[in-house]
C-alpha positions as CSV (number, residue, x, y, z in Angstrom):
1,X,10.5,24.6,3.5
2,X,11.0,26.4,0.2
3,X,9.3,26.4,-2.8
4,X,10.7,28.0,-5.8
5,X,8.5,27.8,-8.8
6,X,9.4,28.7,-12.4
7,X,8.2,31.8,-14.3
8,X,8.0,33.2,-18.2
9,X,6.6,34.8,-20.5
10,X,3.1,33.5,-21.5
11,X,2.4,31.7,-19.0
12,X,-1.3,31.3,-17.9
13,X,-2.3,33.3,-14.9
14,X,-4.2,30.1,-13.5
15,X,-0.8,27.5,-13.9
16,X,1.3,30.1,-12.2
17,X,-1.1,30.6,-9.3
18,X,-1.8,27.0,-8.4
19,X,1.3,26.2,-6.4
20,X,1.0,29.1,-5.0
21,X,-2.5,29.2,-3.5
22,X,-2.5,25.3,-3.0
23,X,1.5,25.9,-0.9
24,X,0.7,28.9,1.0
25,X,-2.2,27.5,2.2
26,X,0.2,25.8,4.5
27,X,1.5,28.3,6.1
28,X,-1.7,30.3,6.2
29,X,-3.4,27.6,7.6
30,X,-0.7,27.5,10.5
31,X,0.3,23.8,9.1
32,X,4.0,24.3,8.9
33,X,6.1,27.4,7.4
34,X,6.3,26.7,3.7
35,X,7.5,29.7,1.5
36,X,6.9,30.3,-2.2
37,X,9.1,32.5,-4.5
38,X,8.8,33.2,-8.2
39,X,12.2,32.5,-10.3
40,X,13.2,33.3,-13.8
41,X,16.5,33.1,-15.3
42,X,16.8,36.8,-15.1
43,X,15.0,38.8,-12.2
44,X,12.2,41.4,-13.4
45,X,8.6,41.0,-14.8
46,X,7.0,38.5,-17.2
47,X,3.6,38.9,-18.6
48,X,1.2,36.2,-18.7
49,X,-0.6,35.1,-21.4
50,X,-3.7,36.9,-20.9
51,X,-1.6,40.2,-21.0
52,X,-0.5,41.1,-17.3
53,X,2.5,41.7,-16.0
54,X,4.0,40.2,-12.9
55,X,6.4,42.0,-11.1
56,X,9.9,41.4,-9.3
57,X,10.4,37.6,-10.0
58,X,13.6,36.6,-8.0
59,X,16.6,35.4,-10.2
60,X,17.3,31.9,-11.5
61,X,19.3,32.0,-8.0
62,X,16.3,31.5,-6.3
63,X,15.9,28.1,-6.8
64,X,19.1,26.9,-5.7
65,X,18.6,26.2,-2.3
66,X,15.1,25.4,-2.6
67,X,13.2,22.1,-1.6
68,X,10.9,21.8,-4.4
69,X,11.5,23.4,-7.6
70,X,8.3,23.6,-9.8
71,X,7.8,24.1,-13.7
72,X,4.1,25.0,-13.1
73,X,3.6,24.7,-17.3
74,X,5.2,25.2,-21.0
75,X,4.6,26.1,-23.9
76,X,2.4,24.4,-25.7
77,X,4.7,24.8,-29.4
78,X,7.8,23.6,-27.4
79,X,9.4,26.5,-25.6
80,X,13.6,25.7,-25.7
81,X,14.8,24.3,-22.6
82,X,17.4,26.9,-21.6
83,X,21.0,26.2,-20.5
84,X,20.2,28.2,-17.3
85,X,17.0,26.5,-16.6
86,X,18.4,23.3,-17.4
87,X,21.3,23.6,-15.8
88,X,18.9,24.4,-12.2
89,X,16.9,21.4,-12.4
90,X,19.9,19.5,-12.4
91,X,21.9,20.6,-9.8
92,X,19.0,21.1,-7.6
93,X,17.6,17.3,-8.1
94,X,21.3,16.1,-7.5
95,X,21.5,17.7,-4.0
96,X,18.0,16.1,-2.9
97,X,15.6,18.4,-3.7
98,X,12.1,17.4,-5.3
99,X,11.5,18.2,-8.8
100,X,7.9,18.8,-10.3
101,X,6.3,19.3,-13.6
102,X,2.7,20.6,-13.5
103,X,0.7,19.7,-16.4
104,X,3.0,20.8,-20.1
105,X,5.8,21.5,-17.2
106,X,6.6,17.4,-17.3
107,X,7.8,18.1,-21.0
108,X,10.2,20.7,-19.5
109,X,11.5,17.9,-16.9
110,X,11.8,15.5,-19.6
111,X,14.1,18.0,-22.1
112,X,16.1,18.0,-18.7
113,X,16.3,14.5,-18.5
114,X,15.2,13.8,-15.4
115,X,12.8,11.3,-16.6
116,X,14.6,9.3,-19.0
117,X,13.6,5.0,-18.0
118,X,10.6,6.3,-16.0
119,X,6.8,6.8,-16.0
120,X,5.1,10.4,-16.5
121,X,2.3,12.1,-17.6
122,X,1.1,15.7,-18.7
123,X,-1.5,16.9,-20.5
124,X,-3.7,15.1,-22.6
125,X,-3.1,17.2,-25.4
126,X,0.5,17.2,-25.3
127,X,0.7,13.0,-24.7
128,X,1.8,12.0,-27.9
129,X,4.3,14.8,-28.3
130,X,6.1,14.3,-25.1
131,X,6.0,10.2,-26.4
132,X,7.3,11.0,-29.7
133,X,10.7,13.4,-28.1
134,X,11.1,11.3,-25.4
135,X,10.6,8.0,-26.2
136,X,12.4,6.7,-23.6
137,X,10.0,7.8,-21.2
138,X,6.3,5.9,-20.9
139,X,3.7,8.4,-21.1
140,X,0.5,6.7,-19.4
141,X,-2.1,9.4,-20.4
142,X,-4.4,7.7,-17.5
143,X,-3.2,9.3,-14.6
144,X,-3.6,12.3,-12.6
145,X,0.1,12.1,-11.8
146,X,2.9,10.3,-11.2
147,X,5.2,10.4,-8.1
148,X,8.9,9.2,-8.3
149,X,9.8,10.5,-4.9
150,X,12.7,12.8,-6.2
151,X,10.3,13.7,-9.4
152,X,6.8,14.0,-9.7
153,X,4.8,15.1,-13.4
154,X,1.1,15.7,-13.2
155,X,-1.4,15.8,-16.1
156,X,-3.5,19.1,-17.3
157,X,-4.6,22.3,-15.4
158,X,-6.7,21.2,-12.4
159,X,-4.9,18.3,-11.8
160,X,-1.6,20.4,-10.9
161,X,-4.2,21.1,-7.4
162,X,-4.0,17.3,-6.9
163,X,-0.3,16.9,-7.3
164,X,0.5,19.8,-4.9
165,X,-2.2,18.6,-2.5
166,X,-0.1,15.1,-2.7
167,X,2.9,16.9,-2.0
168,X,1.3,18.2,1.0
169,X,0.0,14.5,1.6
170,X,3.2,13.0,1.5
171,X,5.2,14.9,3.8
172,X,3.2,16.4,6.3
173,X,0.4,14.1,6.3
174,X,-3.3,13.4,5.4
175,X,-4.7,15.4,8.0
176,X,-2.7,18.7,6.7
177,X,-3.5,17.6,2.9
178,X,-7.6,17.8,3.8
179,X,-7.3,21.0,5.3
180,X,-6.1,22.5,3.0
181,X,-8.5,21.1,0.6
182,X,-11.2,21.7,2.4
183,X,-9.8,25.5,2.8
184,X,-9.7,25.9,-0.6
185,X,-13.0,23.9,-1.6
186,X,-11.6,20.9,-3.6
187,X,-11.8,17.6,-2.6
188,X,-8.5,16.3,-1.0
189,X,-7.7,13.0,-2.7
190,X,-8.5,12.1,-6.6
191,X,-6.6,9.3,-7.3
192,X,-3.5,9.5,-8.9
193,X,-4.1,6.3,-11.1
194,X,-7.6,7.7,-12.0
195,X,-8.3,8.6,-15.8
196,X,-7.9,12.5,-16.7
197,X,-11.3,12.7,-17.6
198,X,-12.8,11.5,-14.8
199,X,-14.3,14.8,-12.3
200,X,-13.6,13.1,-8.7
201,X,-13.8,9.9,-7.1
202,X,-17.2,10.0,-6.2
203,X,-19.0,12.2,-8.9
204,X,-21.3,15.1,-7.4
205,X,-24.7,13.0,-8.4
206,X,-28.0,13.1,-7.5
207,X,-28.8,11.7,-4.1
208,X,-31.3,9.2,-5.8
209,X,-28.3,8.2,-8.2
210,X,-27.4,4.5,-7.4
211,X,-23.9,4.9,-8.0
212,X,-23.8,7.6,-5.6
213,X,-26.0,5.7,-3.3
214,X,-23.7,2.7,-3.2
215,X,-20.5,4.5,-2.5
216,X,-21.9,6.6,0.2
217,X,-23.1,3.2,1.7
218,X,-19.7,1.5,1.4
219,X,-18.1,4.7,2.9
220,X,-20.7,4.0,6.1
221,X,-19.5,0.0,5.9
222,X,-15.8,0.2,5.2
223,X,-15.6,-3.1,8.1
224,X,-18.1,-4.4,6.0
225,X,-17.9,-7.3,2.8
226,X,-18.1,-5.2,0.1
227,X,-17.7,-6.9,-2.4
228,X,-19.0,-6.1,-6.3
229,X,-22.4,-8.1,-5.6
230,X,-23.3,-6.9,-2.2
231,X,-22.5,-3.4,-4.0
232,X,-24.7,-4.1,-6.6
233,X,-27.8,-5.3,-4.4
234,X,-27.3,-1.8,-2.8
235,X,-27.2,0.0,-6.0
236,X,-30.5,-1.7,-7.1
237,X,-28.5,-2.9,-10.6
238,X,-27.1,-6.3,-12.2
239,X,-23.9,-7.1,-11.4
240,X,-22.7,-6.8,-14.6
241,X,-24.6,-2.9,-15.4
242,X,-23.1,-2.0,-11.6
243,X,-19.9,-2.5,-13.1
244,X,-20.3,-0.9,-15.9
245,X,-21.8,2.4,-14.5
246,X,-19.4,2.4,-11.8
247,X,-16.2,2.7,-14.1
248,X,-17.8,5.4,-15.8
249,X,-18.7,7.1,-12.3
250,X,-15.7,6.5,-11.1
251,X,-13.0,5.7,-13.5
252,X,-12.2,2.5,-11.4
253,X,-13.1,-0.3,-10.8
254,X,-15.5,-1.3,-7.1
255,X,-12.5,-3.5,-6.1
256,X,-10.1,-0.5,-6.9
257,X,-12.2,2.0,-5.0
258,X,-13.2,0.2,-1.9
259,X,-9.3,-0.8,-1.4
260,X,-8.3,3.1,-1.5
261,X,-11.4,4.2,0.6
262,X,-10.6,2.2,3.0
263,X,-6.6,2.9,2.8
264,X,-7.5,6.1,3.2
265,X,-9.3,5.8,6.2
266,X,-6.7,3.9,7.8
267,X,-4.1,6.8,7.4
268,X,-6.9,8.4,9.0
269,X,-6.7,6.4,12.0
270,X,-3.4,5.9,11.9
271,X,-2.8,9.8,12.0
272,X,-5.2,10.5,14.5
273,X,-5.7,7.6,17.1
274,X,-3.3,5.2,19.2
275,X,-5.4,2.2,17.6
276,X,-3.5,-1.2,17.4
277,X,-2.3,-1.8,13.8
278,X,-4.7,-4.9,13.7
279,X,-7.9,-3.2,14.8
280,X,-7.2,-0.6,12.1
281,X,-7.1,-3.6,9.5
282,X,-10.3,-4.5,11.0
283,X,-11.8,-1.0,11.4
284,X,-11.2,-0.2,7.4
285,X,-12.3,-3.7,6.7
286,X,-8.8,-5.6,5.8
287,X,-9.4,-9.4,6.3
288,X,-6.1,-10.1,8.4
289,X,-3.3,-7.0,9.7
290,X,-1.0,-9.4,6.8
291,X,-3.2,-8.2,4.3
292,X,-3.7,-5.3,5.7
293,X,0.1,-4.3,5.7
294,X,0.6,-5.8,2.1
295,X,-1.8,-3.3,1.1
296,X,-0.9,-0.3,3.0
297,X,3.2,-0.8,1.7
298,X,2.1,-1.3,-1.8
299,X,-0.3,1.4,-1.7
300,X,2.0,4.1,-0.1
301,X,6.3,2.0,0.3
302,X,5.6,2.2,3.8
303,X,4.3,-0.3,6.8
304,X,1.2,1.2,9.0
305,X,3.8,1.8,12.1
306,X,6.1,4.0,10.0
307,X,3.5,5.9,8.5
308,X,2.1,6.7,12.4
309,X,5.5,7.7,13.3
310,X,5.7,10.0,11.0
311,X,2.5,11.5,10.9
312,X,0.9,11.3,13.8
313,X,-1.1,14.3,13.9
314,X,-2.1,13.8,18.0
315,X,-1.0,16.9,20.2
């Protein structure tokens, strides 16, 4: 597969690099053979904004028969959408490629209208701008990022490593997308319908922390009930300051966060084992395989025995 990802002048070293590192780590990690190439609308150097030059970015023909094109960034005072560029994204969505804007890079997909009647997100500095030019477009500033299927826009800086790691996640599989997490020392899954200014999922607390001390329980009792009282008794707290200190932990709610831990560890077994769809519902702690399938297809527009098919990480 090819990746072509967008280049200019000013761009920050750390915005161009992220695809890169998180997409190579595919191939190095002997995953699948994934290749990344630089594109500008002219070949030659750019210079990033902290003064270096990169050398022999491919022409804007680069992308054309590319998989995923990538606008890693923008800039922040509105660079002009070029005819060229534009002109790229377009004919590149049109013939099925995948089309993603890493943090201000969703305003550069949005000039291009490609998100015109849809969600997105960037960053949360640049939220009311890309509102204001596009309002045709609703900007929920509470996400990590937000995947279309043919378009995907992520909020700022970091979170650009939990888009690509989605990517990853979405077409080769869990499995692969912890891997290369855990190559690169991030953690593999923040939610993309957490709040931008929340660290992780779990946040690295103290082991005496009760939040921390509940979730790690729950992760040991995903079979379990684990519901917000039986949390709560574990966490040593009132319901209602559990709650409370959870959100703010978290950025979600227990109910939120139990449902994608143990989602999550049904793709696990679903990637991994030959376990009958019904004992994974019971194994993750779904109260019937109905509910169980109603969750997993709203969760990820699939049923459990598609998913396995196509990611079924056994030799």
């Amino acid at each position: 597969m090819k990746i072509a990802v967008y280049a200019f002048d000013d761009i920050t070293m750390f915005h161009l690099s992220v695809p890169h590192m998180v997409f190579d780590e595919v191939t190095r990690q002997n995953l699948a053979t994934w290749t990344t190439v630089l594109f500008s609308e002219t070949p030659g150097n750019i210079r990033t904004s902290e003064g270096y030059p990169v050398a022999n970015i491919s022409g804007i023909d680069a992308a054309l028969d590319a998989d995923i094109v990538v606008v890693p960034s923008w800039l922040p005072h509105g660079k002009e959408l070029s005819d060229a560029l534009r002109h790229t994204l377009h004919t590149a969505h049109q013939r099925g490629a995948s089309i993603v804007g890493l943090c201000l890079g969703a305003i550069a997909i949005a000039d291009a209208g490609l998100l015109a009647g849809r969600t997105a997100v960037t960053h949360w500095h640049a939220v009311d701008e890309l509102a204001t030019r596009h309002p045709n477009i609703t900007v929920d500033a509470s996400v990590l990022y937000v995947d279309h299927g043919d378009v995907l826009t992520s909020a700022g800086t970091a979170s650009g490593i939990d888009a690509c790691l989605h990517v990853i996640r979405t077409r080769l599989g869990a499995d692969a997308a912890n891997k290369v997490a855990r190559s690169l020392v991030v953690a593999p899954h923040r939610e993309g319908g957490q709040a931008q200014y929340i660290e992780r999922p779990i946040a690295a607390r103290a082991d005496d922390d009760p939040i921390a001390v509940a979730t790690q329980w729950a992760l040991e009792h995903l079979d379990g009930d684990l519901n917000v009282d039986q949390l709560a008794v574990v966490a040593h707290m009132s319901r209602r300051s559990f709650i409370r200190a959870f959100r703010d932990s978290t950025g979600a709610t227990p109910a939120a966060w139990v449902r994608s831990r143990r989602l999550d560890e049904a793709r696990r077994l679903l990637e991994t084992t030959d376990m009958p769809i019904d004992r994974v519902a019971a194994e993750c702690g779904f109260g019937s395989g109905v509910t169980f399938r109603q969750n997993f297809a709203s969760a990820f527009g699939s049923t459990p025995s598609s998913y396995r098919r196509r990611f079924d990480a056994r030799a």
